[in-house]
C-alpha positions as CSV (number, residue, x, y, z in Angstrom):
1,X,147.4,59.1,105.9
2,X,149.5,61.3,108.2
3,X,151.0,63.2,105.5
4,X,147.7,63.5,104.0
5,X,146.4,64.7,107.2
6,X,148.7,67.4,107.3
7,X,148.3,68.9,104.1
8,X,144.8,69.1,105.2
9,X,145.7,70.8,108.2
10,X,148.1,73.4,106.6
11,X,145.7,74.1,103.6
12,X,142.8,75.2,106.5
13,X,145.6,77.0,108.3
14,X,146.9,79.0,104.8
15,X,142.9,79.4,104.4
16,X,142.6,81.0,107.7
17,X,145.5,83.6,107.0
18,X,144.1,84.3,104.0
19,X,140.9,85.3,105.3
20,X,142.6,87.1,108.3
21,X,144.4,89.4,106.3
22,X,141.4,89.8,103.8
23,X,139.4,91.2,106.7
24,X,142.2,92.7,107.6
25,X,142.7,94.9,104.9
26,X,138.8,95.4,104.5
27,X,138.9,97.1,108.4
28,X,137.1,100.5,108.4
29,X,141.1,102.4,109.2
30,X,141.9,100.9,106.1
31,X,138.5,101.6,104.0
32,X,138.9,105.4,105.6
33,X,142.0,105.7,103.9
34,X,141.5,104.5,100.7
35,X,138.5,106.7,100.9
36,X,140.4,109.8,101.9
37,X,138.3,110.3,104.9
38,X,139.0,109.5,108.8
39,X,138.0,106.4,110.6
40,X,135.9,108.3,112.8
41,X,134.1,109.9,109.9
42,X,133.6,106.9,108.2
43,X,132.0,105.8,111.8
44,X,129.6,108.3,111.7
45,X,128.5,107.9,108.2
46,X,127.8,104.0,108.7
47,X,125.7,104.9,111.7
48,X,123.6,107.3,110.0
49,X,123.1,105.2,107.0
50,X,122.3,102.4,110.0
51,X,118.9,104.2,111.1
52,X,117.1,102.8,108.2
53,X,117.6,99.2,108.5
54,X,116.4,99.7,112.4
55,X,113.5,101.9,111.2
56,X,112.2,99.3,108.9
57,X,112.6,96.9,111.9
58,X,110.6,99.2,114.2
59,X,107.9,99.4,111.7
60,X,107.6,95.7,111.2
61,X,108.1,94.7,114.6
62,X,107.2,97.3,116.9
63,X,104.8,100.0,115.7
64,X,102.0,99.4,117.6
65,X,104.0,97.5,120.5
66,X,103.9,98.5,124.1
67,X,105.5,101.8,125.5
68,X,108.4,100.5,126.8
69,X,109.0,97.9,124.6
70,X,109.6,100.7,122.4
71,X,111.4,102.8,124.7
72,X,114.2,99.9,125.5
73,X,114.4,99.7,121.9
74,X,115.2,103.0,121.4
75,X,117.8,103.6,124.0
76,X,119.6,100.1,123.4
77,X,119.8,100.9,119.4
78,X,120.8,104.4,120.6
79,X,123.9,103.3,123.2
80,X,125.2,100.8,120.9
81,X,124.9,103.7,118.1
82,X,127.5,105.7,120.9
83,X,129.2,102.9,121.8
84,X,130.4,101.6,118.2
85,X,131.3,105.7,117.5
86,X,133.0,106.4,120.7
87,X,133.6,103.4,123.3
88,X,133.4,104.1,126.8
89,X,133.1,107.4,126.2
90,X,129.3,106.8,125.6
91,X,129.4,107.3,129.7
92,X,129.5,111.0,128.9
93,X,125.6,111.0,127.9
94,X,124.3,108.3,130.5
95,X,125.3,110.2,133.1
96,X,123.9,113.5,132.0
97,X,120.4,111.8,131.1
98,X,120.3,110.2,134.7
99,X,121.2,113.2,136.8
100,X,118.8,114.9,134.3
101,X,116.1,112.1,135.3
102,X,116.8,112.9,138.7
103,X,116.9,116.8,138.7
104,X,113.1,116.7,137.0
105,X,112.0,113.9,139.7
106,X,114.3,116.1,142.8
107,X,113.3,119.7,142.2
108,X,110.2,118.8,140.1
109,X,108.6,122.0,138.1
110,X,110.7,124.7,139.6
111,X,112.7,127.5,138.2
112,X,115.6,126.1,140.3
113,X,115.4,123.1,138.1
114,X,115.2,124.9,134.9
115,X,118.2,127.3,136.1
116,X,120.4,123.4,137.4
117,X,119.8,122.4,134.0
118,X,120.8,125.0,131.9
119,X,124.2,125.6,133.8
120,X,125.1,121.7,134.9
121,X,124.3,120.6,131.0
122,X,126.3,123.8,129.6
123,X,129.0,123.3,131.8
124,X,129.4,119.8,131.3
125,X,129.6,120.2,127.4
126,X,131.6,123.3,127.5
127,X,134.1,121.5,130.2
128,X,134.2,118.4,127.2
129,X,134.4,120.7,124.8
130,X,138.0,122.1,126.7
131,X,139.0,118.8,127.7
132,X,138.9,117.6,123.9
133,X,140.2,120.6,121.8
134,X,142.7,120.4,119.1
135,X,143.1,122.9,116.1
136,X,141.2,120.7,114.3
137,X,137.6,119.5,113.7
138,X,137.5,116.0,114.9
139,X,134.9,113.7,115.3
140,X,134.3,113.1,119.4
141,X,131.5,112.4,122.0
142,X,131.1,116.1,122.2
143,X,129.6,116.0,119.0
144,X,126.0,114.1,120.1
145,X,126.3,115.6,123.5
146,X,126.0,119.4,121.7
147,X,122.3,117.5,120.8
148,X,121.7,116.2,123.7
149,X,122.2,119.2,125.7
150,X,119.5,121.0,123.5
151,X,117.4,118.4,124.2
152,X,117.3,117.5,127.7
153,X,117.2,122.0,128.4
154,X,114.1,121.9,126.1
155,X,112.7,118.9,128.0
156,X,112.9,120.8,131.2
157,X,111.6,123.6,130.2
158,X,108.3,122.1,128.5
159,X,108.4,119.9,132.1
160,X,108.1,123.1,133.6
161,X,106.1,125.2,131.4
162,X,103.8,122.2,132.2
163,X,103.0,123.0,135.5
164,X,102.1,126.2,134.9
165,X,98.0,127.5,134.3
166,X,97.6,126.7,130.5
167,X,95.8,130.1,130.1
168,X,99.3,132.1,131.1
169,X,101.2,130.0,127.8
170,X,101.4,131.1,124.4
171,X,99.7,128.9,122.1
172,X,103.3,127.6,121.2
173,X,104.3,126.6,125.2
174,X,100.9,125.1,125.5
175,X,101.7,122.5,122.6
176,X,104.8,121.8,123.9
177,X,104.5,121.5,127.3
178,X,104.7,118.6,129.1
179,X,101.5,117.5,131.8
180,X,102.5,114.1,132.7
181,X,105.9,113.2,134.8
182,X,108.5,111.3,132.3
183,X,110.0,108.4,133.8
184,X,113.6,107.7,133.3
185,X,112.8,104.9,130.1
186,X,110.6,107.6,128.5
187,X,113.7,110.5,129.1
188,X,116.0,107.3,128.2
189,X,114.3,106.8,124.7
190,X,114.2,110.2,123.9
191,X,117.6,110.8,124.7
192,X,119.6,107.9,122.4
193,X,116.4,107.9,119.8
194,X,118.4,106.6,116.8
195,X,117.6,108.5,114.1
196,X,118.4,111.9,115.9
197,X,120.8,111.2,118.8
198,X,124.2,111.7,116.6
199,X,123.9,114.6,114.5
200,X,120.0,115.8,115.5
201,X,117.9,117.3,114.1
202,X,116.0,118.7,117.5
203,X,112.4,117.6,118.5
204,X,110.2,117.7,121.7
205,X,109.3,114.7,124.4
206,X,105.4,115.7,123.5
207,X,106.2,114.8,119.6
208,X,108.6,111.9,120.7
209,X,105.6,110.2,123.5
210,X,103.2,110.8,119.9
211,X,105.6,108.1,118.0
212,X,105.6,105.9,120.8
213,X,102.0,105.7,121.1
214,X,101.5,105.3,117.0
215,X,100.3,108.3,116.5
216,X,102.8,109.8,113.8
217,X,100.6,108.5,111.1
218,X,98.9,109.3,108.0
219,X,96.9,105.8,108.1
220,X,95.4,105.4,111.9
221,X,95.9,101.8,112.9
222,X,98.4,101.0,110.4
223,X,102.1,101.9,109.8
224,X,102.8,105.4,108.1
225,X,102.8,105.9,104.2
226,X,105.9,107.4,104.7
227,X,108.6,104.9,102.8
228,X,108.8,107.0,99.5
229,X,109.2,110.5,101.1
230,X,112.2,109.1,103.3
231,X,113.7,107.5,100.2
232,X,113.2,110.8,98.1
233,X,115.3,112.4,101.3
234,X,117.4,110.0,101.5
235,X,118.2,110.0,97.2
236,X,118.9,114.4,98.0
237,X,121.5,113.3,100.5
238,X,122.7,110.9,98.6
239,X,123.4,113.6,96.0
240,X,125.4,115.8,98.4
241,X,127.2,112.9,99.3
242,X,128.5,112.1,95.7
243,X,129.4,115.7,95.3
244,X,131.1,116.6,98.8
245,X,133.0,113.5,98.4
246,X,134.3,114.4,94.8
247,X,134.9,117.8,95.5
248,X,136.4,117.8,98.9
249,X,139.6,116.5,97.8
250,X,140.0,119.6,95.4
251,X,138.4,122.3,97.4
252,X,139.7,122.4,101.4
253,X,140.1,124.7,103.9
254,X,143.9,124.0,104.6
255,X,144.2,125.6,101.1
256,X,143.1,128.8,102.8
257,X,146.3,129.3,105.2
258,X,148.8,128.3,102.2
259,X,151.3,130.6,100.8
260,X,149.9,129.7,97.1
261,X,146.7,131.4,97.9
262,X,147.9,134.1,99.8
263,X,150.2,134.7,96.5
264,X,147.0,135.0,94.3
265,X,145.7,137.6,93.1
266,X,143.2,139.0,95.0
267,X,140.0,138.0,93.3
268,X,141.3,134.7,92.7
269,X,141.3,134.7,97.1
270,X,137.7,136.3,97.0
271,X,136.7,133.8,94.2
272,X,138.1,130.5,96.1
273,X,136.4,131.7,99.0
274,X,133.1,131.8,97.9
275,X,133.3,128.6,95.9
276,X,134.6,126.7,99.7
277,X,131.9,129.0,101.5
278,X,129.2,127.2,99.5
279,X,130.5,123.5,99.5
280,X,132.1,123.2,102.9
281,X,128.2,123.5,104.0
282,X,127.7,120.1,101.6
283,X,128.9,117.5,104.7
284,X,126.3,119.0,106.9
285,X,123.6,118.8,104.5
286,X,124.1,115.4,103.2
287,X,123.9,114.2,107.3
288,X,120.7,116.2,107.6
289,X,119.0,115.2,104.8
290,X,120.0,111.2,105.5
291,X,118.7,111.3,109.4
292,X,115.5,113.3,108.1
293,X,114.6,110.0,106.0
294,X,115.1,108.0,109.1
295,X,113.0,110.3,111.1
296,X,109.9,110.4,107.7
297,X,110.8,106.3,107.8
298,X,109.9,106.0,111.7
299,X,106.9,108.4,111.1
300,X,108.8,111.0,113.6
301,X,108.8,113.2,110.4
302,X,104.8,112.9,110.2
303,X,103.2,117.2,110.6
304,X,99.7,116.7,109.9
305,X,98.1,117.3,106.6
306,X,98.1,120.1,104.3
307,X,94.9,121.7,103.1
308,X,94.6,119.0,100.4
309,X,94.3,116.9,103.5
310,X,98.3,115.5,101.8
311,X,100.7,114.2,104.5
312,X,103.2,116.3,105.3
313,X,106.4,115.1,106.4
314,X,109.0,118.0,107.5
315,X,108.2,117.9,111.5
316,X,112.3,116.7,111.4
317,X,113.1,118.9,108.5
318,X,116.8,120.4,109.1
319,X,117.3,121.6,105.9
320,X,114.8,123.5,102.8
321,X,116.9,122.3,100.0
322,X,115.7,124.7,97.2
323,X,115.5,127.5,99.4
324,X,119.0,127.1,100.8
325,X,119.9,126.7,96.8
326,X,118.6,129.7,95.4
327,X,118.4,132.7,97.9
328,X,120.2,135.1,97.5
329,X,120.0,136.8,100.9
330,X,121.6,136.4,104.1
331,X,118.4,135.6,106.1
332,X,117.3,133.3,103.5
333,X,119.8,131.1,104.5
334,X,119.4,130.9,107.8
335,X,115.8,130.2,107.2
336,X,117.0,127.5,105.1
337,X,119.6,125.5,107.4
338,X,119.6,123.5,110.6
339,X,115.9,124.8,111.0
340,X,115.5,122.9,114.2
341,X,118.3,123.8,115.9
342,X,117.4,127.6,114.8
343,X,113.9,126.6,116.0
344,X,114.9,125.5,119.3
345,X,117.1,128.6,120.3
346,X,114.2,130.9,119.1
347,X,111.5,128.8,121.2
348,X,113.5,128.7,124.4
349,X,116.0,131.1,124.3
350,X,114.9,134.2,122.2
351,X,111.7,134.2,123.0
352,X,112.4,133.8,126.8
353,X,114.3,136.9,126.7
354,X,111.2,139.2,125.9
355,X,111.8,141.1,129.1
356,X,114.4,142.7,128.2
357,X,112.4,144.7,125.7
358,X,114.8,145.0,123.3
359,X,114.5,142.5,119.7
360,X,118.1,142.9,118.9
361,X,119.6,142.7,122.1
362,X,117.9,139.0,122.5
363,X,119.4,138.0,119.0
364,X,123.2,138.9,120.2
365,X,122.8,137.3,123.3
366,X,120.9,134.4,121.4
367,X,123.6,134.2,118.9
368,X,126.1,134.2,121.6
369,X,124.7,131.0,123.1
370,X,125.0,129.5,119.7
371,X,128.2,130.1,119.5
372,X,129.0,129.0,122.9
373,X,126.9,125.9,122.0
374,X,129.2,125.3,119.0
375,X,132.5,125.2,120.9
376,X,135.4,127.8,122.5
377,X,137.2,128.8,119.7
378,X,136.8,131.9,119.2
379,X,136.2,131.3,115.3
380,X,132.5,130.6,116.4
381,X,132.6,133.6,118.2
382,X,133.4,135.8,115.2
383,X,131.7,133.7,112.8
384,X,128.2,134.5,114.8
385,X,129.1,138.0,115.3
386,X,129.7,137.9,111.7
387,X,125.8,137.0,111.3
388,X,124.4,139.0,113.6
389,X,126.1,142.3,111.7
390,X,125.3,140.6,108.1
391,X,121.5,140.2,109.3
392,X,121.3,143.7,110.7
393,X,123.0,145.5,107.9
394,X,120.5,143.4,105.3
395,X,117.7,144.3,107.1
396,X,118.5,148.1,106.7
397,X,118.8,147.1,103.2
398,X,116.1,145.5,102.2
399,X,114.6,148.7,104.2
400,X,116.1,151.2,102.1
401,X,114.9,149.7,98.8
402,X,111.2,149.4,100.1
403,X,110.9,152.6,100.8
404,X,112.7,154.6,98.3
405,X,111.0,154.7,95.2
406,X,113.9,155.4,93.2
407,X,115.6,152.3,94.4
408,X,112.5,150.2,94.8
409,X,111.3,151.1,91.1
410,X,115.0,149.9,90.1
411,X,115.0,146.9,91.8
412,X,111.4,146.2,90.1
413,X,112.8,146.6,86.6
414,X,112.3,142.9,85.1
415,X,115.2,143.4,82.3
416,X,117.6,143.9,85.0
417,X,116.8,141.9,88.0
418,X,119.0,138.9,86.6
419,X,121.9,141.5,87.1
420,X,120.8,142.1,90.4
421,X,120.2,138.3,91.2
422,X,124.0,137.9,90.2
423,X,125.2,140.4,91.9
424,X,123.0,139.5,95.5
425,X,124.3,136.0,95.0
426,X,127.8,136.9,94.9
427,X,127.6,138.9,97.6
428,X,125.6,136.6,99.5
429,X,128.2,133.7,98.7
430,X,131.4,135.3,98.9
431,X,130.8,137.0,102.9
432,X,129.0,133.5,103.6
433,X,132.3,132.3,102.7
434,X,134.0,134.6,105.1
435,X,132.0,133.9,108.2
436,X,132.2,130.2,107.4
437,X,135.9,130.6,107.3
438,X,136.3,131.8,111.4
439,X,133.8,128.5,112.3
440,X,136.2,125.7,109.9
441,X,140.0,127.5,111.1
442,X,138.4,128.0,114.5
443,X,141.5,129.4,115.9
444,X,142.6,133.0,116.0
445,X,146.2,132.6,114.3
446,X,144.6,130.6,111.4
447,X,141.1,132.7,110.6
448,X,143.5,136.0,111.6
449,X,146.0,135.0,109.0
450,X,143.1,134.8,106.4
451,X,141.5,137.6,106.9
452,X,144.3,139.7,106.3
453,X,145.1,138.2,103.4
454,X,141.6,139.5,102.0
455,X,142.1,142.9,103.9
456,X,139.5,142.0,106.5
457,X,136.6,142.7,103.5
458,X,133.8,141.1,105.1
459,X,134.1,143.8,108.8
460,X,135.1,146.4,106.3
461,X,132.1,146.1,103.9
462,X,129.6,145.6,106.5
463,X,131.0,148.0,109.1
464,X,131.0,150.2,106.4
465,X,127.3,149.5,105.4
466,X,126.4,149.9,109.2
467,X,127.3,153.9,108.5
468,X,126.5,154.8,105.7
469,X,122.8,153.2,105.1
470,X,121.3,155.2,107.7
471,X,122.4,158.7,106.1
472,X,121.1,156.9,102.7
473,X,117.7,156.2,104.5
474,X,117.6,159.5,105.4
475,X,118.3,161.3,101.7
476,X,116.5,158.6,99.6
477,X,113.3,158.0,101.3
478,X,111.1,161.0,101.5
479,X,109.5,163.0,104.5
480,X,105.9,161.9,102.9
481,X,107.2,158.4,102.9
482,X,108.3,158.6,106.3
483,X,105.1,160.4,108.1
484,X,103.1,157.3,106.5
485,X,105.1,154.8,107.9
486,X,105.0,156.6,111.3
487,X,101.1,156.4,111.2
């Protein structure tokens, strides 16, 4: 019986181990590796991916609940989103969002709060972002915070804006600004809302209090229609996915500061470039994309009907997938990617900086919060300046051709504008490439080293451009063309 008893014993014991070291070898460290990615990467992923299960919760259990029923829900999902990506670190974000609370409740709708905001929020990320920096893109709380510092600016602002006579806002400060006085669940909720809170995209308290109160709806009274558009979302990210993670083993930006490519021949460098330019963009799309069907599941993503009174979904839109695909410009581009971060820097940034009567003035300085808002390196810094040149010199472009007939006759040719589709898309791709290159090195040694091995092209071309398209303007474009513009 003993003996018997003891074999029972050491079989559960030999059982346990086995387990163990089964769960062992299936802990996410190890599932990283096998995957080629990091753990904290493989973090981040799960958590997006995580947003739908909770939306489908929220929509079958608390739709049409109580405020802050809804509210708790959101900030609880939210911290334990931060908390499984980042431990204690997730004490980063409750302590901004409560002195935030308390600078709205403290200096109320003042220009003093406004100002308190925008420097204690940008200092505070900027001081993480100097704490934490390596030479290398990691995966840290700074990466949320970068959201949440967009958010809880914006939310002061509109708490401002909303104490002002509606008849001195412009129609778009009117819809966004905020009458009532947020308590700290309501800023909580916002803050750590699930399907936003890691990797954004940006929206507004006004369009945030609209879900809580079941408003985001096609279907009043009922949950939103809104399952199949966040699947369709969800399938496109899916897609990036699949390729980023085939091709990122084969197509890095290490390769870049390697003796083999310097040792290529040069439009093998261009070439490799432009191919990298184009795919590195893949990990941010696919995250996008995934959160944007957890937004459309929630009915956050709900924008009010077309004229064919169809249900649009894109209020959380942070990418136009086709667009993005098949432009060939510059601009087209930008139009195209992390729209609601672009969206938010236009709305209380750009368009705050109208005083200084002067469009391209506000875009630089603009463009140089962006970068700012990205990190220090000074790769964002040259990576921006890159697109404010690129943007410029395109413009003049694009201004040239519509006004010369020569050129614009050309360009209207059917039989050749393939050719010229080709050769804006290759352009377009290649000097995409190069600004991306500055962002993904991020230090000066490692984007310097680059650049010279490809001769500085990008700030030679444009430069370049800069000089010459203004004495182009002024032989191609004739005086009669030119007097009926100035009418």
């Amino acid at each position: 019986m003993a003996s018997a008893a003891d074999g029972d014993v050491g079989t559960v014991v030999e059982l346990v181990r086995v387990l163990r070291s089964g769960f062992e070898e299936l802990s996410l460290n190890k599932l990283a590796t096998s995957l080629g990615a990091s753990e904290q990467a493989l973090r981040l992923i799960i958590s997006i991916f995580l947003g739908y299960p909770i939306a489908l919760f929220y929509r079958r259990y608390l739709f049409y609940k109580d405020s802050y029923l809804i509210h708790l829900f959101h900030t609880f999902t939210g911290l334990s989103i931060a908390y499984f990506n980042f431990g204690n670190q997730l004490y980063h974000s409750v302590l901004c969002v409560m002195l935030q609370f308390l600078i709205l409740r403290l200096m109320g709708r003042t220009i003093t709060a406004v100002l308190t905001t925008f420097c204690f929020q940008m200092v505070y990320l900027l001081a993480g972002y100097y704490y934490t920096a390596t030479g290398n893109y990691d995966i840290k709380w700074t990466m949320p915070h970068c959201v949440l510092t967009l958010k809880l600016i914006g939310l002061t602002i509109d708490y401002f804006d909303g104490g002002k006579d509606q008849n001195s806002l412009s129609s778009e400060q009117q819809k966004y600004a905020i009458r009532g006085v947020p308590s700290l669940l309501e800023v909580a909720g916002f803050s750590y809302f699930y399907g936003a809170f890691l990797v954004g995209p940006q929206f507004s308290m006004n369009h945030y209090m609209k879900l809580v109160q079941g408003q985001l709806t096609d279907m009043p009274g009922k949950t939103p229609n809104s399952i199949i558009p966040a699947l369709k979302r969800l399938s496109l990210g899916l897609v990036y996915l699949v390729g980023y993670t085939l091709l990122s083993p084969h197509i890095t930006e290490d390769y870049l500061l390697t003796d083999d490519y310097e040792n290529r021949p040069f439009w093998f460098r261009c070439m490799y470039m432009l191919i990298w330019g184009k795919f590195v963009l893949y990990k941010y799309v696919t995250c996008w994309l995934v959160t944007e069907g957890v937004c459309i599941l929630t009915g956050l993503g709900f924008n009010g009907f077309d004229e064919n009174r169809k249900a649009k979904w894109d209020a959380c839109a942070n990418m136009k997938v086709w667009l993005f695909e098949t432009t060939p410009r510059f601009t087209g581009t930008i139009s195209s990617f992390n729209i609601n971060t672009n969206a938010w820097v236009a709305r209380y940034f750009f368009k705050r900086l109208k005083f200084l009567g002067n469009k391209e003035l506000s875009q630089g300085l603009s463009l140089l919060f962006l970068a700012l808002w990205h990190g220090l390196h000074s790769g964002y810094l040259i990576c921006f300046q890159m697109e404010f040149l690129i943007v410029i010199v395109e413009r003049q472009a694009a201004r040239l051709i519509r006004e010369s007939p020569t050129l614009s006759n050309l360009a209207s040719t059917t039989a050749l504008q393939p050719f010229f589709y080709l050769v804006q898309q290759t352009i377009h791709w290649l000097f995409m490439g190069y600004s991306m290159t500055a962002f993904c090195l991020f230090t000066w040694d490692k984007w310097l080293k680059v650049y010279k091995s490809i001769y500085f092209l990008g700030h030679t071309f444009f430069l370049s451009l800069l000089v010459i398209l203004p004495y182009l303007h002024k032989a191609m474009v004739p005086r009669k063309e030119k007097l009926k513009k100035m009418e």
